[in-house]
gemmi code that builds the backbone of each chain (N, CA, C; Angstrom):
import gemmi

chains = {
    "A": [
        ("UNK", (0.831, -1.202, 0.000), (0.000, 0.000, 0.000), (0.876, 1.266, 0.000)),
        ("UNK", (2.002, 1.384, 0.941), (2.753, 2.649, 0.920), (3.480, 2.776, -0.321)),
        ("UNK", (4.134, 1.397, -0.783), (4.672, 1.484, -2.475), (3.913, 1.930, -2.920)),
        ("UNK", (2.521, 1.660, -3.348), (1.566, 2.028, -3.798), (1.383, 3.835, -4.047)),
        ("UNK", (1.638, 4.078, -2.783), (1.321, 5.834, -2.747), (2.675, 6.399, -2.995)),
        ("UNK", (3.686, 5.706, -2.761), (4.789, 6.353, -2.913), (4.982, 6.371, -4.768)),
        ("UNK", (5.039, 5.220, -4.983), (4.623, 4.994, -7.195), (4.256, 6.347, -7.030)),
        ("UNK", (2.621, 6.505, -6.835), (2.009, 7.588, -6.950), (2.263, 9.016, -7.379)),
        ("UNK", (2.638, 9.145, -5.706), (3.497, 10.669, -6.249), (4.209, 10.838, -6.746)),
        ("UNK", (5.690, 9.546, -6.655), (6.766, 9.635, -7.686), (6.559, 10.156, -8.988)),
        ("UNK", (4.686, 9.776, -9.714), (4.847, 9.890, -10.965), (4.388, 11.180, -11.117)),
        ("UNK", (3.542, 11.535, -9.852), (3.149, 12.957, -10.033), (4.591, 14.051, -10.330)),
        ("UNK", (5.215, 14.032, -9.502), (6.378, 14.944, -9.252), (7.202, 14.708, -10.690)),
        ("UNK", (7.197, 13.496, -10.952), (7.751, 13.390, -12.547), (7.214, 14.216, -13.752)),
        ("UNK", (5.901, 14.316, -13.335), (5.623, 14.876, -14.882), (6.273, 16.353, -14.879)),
        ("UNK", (5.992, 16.703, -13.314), (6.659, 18.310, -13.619), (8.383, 18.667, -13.071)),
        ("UNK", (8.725, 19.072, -14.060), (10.346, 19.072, -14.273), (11.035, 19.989, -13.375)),
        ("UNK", (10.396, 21.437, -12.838), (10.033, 22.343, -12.048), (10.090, 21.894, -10.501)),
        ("UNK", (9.433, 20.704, -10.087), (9.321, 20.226, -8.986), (10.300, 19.775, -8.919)),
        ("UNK", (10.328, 18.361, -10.030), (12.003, 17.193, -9.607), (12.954, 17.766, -9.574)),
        ("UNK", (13.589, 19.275, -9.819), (14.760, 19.301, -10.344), (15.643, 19.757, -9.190)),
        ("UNK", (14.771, 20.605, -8.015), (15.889, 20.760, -7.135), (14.650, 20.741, -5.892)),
        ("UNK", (15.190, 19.571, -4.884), (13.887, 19.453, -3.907), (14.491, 21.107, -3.037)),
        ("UNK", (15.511, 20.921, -2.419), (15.755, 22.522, -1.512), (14.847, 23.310, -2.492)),
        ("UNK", (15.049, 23.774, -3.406), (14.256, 24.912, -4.404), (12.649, 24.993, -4.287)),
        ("UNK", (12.589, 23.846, -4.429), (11.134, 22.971, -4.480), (10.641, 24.275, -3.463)),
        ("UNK", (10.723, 23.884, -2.306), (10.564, 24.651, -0.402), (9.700, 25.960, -1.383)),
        ("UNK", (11.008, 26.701, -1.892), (10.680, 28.371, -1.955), (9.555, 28.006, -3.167)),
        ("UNK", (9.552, 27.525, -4.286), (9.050, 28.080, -5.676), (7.659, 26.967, -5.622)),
        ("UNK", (7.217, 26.401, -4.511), (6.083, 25.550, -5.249), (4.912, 26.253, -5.289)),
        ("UNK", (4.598, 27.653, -5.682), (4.104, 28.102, -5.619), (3.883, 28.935, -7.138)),
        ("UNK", (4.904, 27.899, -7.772), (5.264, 28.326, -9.478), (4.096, 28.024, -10.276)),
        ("UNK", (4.139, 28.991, -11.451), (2.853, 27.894, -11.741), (3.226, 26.758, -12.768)),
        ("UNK", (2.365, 25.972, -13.161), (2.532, 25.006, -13.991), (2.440, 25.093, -15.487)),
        ("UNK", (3.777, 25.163, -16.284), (3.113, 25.175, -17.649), (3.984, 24.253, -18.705)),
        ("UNK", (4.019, 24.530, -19.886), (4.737, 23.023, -20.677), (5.933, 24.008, -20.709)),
        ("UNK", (6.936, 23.591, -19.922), (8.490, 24.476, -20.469), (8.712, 24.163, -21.785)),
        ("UNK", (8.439, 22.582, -22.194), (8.385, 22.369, -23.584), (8.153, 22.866, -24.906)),
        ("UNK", (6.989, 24.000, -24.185), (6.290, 24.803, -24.874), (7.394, 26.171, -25.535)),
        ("UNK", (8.258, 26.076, -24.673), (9.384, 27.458, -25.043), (10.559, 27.014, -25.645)),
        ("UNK", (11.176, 28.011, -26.425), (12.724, 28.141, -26.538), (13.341, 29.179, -26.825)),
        ("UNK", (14.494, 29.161, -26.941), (15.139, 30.499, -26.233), (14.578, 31.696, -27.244)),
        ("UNK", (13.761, 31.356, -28.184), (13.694, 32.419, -28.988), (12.455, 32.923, -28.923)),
        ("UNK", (11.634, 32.248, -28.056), (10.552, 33.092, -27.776), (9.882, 33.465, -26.686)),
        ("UNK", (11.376, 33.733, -25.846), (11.530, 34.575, -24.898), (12.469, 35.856, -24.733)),
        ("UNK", (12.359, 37.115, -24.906), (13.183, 38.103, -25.464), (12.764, 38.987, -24.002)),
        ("UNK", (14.170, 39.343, -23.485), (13.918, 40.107, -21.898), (14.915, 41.506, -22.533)),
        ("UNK", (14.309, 42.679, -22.184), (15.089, 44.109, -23.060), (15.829, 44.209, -21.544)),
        ("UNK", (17.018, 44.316, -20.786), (16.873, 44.584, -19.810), (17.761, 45.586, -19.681)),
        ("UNK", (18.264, 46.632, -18.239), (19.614, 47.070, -18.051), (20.481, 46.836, -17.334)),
        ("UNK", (21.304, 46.914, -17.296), (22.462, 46.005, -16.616), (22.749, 46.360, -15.223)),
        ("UNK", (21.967, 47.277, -15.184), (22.174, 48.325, -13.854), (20.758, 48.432, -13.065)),
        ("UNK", (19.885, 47.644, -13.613), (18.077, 48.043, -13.225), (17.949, 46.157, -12.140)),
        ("UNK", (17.444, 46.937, -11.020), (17.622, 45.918, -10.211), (16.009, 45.155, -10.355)),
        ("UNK", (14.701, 46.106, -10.839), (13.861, 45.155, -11.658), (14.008, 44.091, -12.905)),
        ("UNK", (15.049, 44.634, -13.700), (15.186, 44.066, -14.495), (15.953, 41.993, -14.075)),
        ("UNK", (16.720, 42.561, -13.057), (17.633, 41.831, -12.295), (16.721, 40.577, -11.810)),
        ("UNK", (15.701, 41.104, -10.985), (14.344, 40.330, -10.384), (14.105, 39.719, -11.404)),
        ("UNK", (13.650, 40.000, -12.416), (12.502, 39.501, -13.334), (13.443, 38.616, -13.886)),
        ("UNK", (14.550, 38.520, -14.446), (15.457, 37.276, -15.306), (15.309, 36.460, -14.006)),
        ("UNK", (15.792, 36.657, -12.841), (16.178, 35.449, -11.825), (14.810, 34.523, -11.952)),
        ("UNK", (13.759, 35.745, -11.867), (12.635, 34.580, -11.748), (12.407, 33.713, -13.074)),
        ("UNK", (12.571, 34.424, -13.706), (12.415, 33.075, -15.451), (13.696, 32.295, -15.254)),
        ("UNK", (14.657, 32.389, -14.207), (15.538, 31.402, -14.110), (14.965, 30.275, -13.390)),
        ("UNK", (14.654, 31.250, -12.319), (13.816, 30.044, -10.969), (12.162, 29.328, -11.990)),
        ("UNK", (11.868, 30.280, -12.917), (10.934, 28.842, -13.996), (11.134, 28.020, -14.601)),
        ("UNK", (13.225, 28.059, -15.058), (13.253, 27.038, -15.686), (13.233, 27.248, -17.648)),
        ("UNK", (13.230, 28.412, -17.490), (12.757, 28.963, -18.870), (14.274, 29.435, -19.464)),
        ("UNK", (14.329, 29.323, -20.841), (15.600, 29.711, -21.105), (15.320, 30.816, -22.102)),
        ("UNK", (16.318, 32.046, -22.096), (15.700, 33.228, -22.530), (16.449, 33.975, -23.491)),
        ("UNK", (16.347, 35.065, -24.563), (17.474, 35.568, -24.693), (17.270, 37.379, -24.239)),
        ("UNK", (18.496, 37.739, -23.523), (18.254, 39.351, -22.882), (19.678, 39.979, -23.624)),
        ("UNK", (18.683, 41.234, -23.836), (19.748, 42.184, -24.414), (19.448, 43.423, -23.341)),
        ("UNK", (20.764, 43.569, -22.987), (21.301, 44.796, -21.915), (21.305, 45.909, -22.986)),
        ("UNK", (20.219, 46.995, -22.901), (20.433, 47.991, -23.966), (21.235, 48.702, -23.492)),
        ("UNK", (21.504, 49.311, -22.248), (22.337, 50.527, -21.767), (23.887, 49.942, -22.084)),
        ("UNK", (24.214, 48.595, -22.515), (25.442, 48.248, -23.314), (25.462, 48.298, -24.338)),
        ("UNK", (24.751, 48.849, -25.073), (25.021, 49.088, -26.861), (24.881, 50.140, -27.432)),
        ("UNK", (25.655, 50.875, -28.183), (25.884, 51.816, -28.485), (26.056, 52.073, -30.330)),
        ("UNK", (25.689, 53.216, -30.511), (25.490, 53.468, -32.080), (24.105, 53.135, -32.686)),
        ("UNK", (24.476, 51.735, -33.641), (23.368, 51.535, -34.762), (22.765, 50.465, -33.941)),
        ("UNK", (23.451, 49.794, -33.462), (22.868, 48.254, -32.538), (21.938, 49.204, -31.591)),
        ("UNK", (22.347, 50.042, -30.836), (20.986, 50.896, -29.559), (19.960, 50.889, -30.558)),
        ("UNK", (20.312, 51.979, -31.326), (19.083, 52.380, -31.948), (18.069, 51.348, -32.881)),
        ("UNK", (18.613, 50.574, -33.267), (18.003, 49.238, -33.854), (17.325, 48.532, -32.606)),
        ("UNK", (17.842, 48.431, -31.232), (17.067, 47.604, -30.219), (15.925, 48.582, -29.746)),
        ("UNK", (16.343, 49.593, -29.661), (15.610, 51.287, -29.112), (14.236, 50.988, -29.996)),
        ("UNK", (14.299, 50.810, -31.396), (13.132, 51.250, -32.543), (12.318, 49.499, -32.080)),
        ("UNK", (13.005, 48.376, -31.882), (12.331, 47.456, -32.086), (11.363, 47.288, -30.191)),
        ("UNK", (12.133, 47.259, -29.339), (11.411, 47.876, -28.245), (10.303, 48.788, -27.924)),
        ("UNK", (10.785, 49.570, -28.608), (9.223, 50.502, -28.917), (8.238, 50.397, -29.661)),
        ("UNK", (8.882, 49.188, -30.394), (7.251, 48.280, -30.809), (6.100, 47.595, -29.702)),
        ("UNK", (6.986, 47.055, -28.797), (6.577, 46.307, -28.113), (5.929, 46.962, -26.677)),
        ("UNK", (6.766, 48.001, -26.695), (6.344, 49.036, -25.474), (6.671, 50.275, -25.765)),
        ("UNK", (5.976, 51.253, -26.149), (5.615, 52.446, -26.403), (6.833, 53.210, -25.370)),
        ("UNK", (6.337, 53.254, -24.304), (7.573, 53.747, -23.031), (8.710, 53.416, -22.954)),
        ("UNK", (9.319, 52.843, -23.327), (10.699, 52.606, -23.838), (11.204, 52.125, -22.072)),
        ("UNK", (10.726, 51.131, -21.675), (10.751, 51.034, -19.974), (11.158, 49.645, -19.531)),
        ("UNK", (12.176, 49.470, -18.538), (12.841, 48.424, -18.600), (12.038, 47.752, -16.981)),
        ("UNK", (11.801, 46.417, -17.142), (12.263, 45.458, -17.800), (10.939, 45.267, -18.697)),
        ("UNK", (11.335, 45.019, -19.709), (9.715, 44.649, -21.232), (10.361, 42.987, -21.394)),
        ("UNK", (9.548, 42.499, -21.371), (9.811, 40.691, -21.189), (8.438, 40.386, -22.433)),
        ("UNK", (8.953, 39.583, -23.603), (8.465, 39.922, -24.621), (8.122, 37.808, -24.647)),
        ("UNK", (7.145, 37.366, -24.337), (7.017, 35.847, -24.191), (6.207, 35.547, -25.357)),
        ("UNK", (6.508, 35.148, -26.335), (5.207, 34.788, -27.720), (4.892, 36.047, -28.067)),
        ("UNK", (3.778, 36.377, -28.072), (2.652, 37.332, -28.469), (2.648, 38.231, -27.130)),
        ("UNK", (2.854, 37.787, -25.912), (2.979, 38.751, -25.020), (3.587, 39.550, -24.620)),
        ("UNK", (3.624, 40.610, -23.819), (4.426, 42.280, -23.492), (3.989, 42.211, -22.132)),
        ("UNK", (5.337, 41.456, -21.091), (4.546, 42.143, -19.864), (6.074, 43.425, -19.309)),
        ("UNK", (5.533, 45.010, -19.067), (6.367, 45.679, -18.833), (6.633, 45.470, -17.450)),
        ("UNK", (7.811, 45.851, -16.900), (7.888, 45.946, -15.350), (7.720, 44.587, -14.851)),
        ("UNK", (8.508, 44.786, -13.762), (8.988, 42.981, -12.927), (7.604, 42.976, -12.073)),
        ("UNK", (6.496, 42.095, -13.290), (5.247, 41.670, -12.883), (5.220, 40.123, -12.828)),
        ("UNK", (5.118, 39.482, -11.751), (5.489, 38.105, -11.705), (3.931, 37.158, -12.120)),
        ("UNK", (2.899, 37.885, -11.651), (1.331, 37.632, -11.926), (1.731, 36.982, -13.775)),
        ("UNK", (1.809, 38.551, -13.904), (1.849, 39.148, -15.875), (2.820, 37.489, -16.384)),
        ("UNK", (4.192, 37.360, -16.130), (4.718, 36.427, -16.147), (4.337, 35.046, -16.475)),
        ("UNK", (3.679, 34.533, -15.221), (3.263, 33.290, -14.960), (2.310, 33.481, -16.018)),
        ("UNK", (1.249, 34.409, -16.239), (-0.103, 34.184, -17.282), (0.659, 33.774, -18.698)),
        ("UNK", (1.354, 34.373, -19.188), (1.971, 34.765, -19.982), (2.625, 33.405, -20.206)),
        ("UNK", (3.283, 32.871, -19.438), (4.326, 31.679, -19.712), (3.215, 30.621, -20.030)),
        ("UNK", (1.787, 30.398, -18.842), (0.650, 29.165, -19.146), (0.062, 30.023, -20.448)),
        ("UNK", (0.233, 30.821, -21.247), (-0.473, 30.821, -22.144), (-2.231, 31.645, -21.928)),
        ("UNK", (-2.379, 32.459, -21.150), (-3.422, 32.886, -20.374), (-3.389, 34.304, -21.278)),
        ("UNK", (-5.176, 34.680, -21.576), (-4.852, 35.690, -21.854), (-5.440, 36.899, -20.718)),
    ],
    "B": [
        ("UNK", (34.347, 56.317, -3.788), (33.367, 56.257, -2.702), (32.640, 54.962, -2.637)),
        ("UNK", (32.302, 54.289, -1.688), (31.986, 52.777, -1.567), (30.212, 53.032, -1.386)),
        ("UNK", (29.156, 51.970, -1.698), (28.425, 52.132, -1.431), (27.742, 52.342, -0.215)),
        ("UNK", (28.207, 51.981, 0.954), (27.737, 52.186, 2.415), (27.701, 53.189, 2.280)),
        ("UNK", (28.918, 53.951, 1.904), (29.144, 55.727, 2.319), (28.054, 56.165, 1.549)),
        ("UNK", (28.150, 56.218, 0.015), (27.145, 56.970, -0.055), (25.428, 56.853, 0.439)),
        ("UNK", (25.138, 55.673, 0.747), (23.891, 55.095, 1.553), (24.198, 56.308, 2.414)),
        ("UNK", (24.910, 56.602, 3.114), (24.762, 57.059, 4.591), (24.937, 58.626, 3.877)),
        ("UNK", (25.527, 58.808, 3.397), (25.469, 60.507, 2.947), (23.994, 60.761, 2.250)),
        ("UNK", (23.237, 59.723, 1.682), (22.191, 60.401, 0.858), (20.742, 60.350, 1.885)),
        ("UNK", (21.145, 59.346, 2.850), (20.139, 59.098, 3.807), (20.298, 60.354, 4.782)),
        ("UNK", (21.430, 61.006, 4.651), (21.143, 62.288, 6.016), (20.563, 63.494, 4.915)),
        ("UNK", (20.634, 63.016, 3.641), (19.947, 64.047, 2.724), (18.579, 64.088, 2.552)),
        ("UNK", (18.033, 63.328, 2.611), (16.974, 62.465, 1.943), (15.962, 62.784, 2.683)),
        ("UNK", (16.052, 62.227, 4.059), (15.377, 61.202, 5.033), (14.671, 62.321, 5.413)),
        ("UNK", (15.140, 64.188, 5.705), (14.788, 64.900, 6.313), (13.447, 65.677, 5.733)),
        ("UNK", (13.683, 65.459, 4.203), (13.088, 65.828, 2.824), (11.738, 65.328, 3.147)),
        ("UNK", (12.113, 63.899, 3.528), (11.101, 62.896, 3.569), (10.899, 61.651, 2.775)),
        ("UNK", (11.986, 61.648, 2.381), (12.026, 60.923, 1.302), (13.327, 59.388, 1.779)),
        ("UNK", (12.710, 58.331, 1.809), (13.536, 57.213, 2.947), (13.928, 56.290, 1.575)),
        ("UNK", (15.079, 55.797, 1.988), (15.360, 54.365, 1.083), (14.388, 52.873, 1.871)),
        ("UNK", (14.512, 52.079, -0.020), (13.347, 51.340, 0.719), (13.994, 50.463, 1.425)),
        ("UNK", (13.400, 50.256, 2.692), (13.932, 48.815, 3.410), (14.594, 47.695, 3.092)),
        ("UNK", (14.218, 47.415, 2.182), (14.241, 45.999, 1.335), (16.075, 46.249, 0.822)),
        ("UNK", (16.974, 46.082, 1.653), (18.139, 46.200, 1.561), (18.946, 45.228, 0.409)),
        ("UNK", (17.560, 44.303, 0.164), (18.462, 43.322, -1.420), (17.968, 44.390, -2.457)),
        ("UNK", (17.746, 45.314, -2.418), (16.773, 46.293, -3.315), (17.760, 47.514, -3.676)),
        ("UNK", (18.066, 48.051, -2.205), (18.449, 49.372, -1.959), (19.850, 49.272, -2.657)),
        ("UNK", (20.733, 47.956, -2.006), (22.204, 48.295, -1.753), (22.559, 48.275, -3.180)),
        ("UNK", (21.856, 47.337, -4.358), (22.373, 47.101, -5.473), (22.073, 48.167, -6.445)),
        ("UNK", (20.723, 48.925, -5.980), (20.820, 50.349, -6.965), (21.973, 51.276, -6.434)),
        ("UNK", (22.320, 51.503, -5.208), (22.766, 52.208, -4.957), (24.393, 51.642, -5.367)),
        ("UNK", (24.735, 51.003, -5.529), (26.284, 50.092, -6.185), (25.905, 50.371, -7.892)),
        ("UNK", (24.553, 50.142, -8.246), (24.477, 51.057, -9.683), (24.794, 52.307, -9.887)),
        ("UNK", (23.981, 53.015, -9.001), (24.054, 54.601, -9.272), (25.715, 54.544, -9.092)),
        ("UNK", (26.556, 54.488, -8.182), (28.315, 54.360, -8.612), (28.640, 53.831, -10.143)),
        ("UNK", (28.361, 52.431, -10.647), (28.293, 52.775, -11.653), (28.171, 53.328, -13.042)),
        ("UNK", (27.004, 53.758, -12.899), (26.685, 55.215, -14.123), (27.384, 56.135, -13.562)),
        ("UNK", (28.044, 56.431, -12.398), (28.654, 57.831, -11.829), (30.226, 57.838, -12.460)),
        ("UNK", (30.111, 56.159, -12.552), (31.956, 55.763, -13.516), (32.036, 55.779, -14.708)),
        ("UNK", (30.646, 55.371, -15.505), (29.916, 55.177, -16.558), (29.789, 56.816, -17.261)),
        ("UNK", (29.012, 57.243, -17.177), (28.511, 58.284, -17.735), (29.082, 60.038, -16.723)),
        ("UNK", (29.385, 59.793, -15.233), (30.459, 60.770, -15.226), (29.104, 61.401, -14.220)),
        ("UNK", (27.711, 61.101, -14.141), (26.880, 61.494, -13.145), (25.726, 60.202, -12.909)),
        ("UNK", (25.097, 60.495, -11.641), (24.739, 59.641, -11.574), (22.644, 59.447, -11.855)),
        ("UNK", (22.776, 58.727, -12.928), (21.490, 58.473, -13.987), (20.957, 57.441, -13.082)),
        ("UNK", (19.657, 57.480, -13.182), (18.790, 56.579, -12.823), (18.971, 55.163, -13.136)),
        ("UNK", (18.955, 54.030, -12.260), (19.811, 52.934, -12.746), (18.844, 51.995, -13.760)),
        ("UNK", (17.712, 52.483, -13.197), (16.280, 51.798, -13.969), (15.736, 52.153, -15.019)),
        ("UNK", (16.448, 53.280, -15.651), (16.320, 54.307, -16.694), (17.205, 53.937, -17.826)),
        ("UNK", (17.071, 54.306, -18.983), (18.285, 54.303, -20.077), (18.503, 56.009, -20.320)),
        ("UNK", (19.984, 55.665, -20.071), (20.095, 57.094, -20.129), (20.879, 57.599, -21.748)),
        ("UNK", (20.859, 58.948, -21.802), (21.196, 59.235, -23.055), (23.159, 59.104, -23.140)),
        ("UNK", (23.577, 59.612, -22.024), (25.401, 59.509, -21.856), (25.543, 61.021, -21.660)),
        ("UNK", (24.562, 61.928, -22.353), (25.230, 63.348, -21.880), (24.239, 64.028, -21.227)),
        ("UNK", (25.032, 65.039, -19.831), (24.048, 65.721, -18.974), (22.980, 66.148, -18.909)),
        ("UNK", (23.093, 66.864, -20.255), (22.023, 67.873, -20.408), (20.796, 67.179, -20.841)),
        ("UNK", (20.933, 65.990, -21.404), (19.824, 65.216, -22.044), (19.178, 64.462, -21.099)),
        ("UNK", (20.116, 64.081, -19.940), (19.584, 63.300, -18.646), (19.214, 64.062, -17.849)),
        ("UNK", (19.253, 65.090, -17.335), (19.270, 66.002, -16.660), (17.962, 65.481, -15.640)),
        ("UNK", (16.820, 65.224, -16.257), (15.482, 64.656, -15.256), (15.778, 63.754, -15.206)),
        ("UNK", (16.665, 62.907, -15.117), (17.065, 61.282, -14.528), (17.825, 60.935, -13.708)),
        ("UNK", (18.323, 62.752, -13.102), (19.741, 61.895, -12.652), (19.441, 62.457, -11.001)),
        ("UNK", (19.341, 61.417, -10.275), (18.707, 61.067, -9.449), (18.946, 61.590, -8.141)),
        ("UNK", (17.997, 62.037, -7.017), (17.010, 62.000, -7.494), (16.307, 62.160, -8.887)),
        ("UNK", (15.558, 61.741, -9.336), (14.804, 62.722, -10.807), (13.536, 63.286, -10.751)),
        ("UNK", (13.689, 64.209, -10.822), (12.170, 64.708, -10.914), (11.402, 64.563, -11.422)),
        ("UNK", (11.204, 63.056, -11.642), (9.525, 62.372, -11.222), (9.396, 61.499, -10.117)),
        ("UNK", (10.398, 61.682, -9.176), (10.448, 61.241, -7.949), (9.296, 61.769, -7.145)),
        ("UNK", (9.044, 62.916, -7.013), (7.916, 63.573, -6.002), (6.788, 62.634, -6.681)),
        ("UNK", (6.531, 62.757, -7.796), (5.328, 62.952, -8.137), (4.668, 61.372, -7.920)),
        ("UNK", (5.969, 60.340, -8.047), (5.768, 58.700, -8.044), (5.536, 58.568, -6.605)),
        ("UNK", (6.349, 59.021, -5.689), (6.525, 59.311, -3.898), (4.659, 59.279, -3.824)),
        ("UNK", (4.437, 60.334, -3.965), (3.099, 61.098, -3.916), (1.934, 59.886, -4.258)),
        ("UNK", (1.938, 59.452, -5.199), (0.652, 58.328, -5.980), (1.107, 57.089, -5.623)),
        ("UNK", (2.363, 57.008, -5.452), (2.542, 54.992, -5.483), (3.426, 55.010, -4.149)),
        ("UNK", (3.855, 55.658, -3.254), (4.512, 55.639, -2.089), (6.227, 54.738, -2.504)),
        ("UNK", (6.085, 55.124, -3.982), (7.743, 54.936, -4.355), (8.157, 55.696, -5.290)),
        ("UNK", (9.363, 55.556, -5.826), (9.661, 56.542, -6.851), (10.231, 55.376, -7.972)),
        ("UNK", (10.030, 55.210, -9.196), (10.207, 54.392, -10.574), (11.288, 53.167, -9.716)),
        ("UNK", (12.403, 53.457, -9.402), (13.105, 52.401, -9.020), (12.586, 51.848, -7.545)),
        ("UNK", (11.995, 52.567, -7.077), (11.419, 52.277, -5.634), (12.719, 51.900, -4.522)),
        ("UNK", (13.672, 52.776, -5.022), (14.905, 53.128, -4.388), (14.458, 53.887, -3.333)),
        ("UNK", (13.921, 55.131, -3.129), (13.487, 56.163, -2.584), (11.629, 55.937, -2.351)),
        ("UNK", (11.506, 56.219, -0.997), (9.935, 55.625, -0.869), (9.341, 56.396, 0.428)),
        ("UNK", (7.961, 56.276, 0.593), (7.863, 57.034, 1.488), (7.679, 56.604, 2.916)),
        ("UNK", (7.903, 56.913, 4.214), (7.494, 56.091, 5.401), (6.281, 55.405, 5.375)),
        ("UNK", (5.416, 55.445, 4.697), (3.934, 54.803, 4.973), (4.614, 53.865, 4.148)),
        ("UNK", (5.285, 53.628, 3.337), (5.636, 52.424, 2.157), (6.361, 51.507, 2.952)),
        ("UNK", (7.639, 51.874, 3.596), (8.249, 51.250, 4.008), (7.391, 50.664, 5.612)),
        ("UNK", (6.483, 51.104, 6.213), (5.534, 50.717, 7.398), (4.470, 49.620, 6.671)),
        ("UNK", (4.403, 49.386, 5.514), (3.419, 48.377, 4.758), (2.133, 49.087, 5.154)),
        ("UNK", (2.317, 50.483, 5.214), (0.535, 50.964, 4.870), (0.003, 51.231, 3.660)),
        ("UNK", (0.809, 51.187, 2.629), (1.057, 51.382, 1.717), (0.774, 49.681, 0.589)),
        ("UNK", (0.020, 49.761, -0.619), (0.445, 48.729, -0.886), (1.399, 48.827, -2.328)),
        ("UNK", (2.327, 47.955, -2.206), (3.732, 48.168, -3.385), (3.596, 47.523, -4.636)),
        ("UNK", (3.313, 48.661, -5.242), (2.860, 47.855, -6.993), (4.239, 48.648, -7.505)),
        ("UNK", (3.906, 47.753, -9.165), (5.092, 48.708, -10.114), (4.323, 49.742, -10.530)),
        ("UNK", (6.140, 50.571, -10.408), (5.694, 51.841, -10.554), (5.838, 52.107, -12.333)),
        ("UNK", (4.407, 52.543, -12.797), (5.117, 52.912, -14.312), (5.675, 54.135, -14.501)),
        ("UNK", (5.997, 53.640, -16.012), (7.447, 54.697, -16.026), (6.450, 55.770, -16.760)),
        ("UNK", (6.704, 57.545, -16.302), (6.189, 58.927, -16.339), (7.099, 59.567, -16.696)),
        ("UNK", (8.337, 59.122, -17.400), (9.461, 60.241, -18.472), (8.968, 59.772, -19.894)),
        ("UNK", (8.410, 60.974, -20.431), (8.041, 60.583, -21.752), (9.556, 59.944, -22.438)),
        ("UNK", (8.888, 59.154, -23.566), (10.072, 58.210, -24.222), (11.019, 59.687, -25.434)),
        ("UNK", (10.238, 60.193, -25.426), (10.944, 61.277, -26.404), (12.329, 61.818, -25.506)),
        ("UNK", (12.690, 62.014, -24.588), (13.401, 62.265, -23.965), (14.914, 61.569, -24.031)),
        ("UNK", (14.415, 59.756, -24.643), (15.646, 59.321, -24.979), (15.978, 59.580, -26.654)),
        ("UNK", (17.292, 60.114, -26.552), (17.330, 60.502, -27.325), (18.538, 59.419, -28.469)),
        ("UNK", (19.295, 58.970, -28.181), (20.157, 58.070, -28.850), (20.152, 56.832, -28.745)),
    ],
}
model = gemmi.Model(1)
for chain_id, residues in chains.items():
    chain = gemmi.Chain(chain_id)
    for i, (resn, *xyz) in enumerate(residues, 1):
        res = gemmi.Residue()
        res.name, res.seqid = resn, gemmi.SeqId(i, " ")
        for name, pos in zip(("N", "CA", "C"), xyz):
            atom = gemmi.Atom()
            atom.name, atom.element = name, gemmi.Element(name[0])
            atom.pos, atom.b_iso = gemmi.Position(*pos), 0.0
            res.add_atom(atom)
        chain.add_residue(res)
    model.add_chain(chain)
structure = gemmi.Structure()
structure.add_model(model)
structure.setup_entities()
């Protein structure tokens, strides 16, 4: 019977990759939400951030602590035609030109919004 | 100048104003180790949460305090980086959302 329940959860905790991967971690983040990491790759996750913006700082750690792999461009490190090329394409995405803009699929969440995030990562509109 | 020091020089500036750093010392110490940065960086010290332009005159409302500090203080009991906040913020009477950003984008200029 305890094999039984122990199988159980084993397989529960298996399906999500989030849970198995670090039990200490587990403690702080089970409060993550659940979505297909499968569902991502690094290219359709785009973080504008600055290298110096301690929101910006927050908001990558936490798509670290999801498990999500991302790609971030530090604008206040680029200079010339590369700024202004990230500058014009940013301001597609966010009018305010305001760091941190975390750009997931189709979504724009501005500012280290962890709510915005999580919706955003399950696919929520 | 190390960051403690200036913590402690801007807090006998600040504090009297009314204007407090926020508690949240994983918050405070690393903007304030920024603002040194842009101060090595750009030669003054720019808002760390901001993109700044590189020359004075163009930053001039960013460089921090910035004057949209009062006005963020005032409505959200922080200011954009929520570096600077007000006693009801830091007492949790206050509740702590993000602050959006109120420097029009025209301002950056390069």
């Amino acid at each position: 019977m305890f094999k039984f329940i122990k199988e159980f959860f084993k397989g529960i905790v298996d399906e999500d990759p989030i849970i198995s991967s670090n039990p200490e971690k587990d403690q702080k983040t089970n409060d993550k939400p659940s979505f297909d990491l499968e569902a991502f790759n690094m290219d359709d996750i785009k973080v504008y951030a600055l290298s110096t913006c301690i929101h910006c700082r927050n908001a990558k750690k936490y798509l670290d602590e999801c498990g999500v792999k991302y790609n971030c461009v530090h604008v206040d490190e680029l200079t010339g035609d590369d700024r202004k090329e990230i500058v014009q394409e940013l301001k597609v995405h966010n009018p305010a030109v305001s760091f941190p803009t975390i750009v997931i699929k189709d979504k724009v969440v501005v500012g280290y919004h962890k709510d915005k995030i999580d919706k955003a990562l399950q696919g929520d509109d | 100048m190390d960051a403690k020091t200036l913590f402690e020089n801007l807090k006998k500036l600040q504090e009297p104003k009314g204007y407090y750093f926020n508690e949240d010392m994983d918050m405070t110490m690393p903007l304030i180790e920024s603002l040194l940065t842009n101060k090595e960086r750009l030669g003054y010290m720019a808002c760390p949460c901001r993109l700044a332009n590189g020359e004075f005159e163009a930053d001039k409302d960013i460089i921090c305090p910035c004057t949209y500090r009062e006005e963020d203080v005032k409505e959200f009991g922080a200011c954009f980086c929520a570096l600077y906040v007000s006693k009801e913020y830091n007492e949790g009477t206050v509740e702590k959302n993000v602050v959006p950003e109120r420097r029009p984008p025209e301002k950056i200029l390069f």
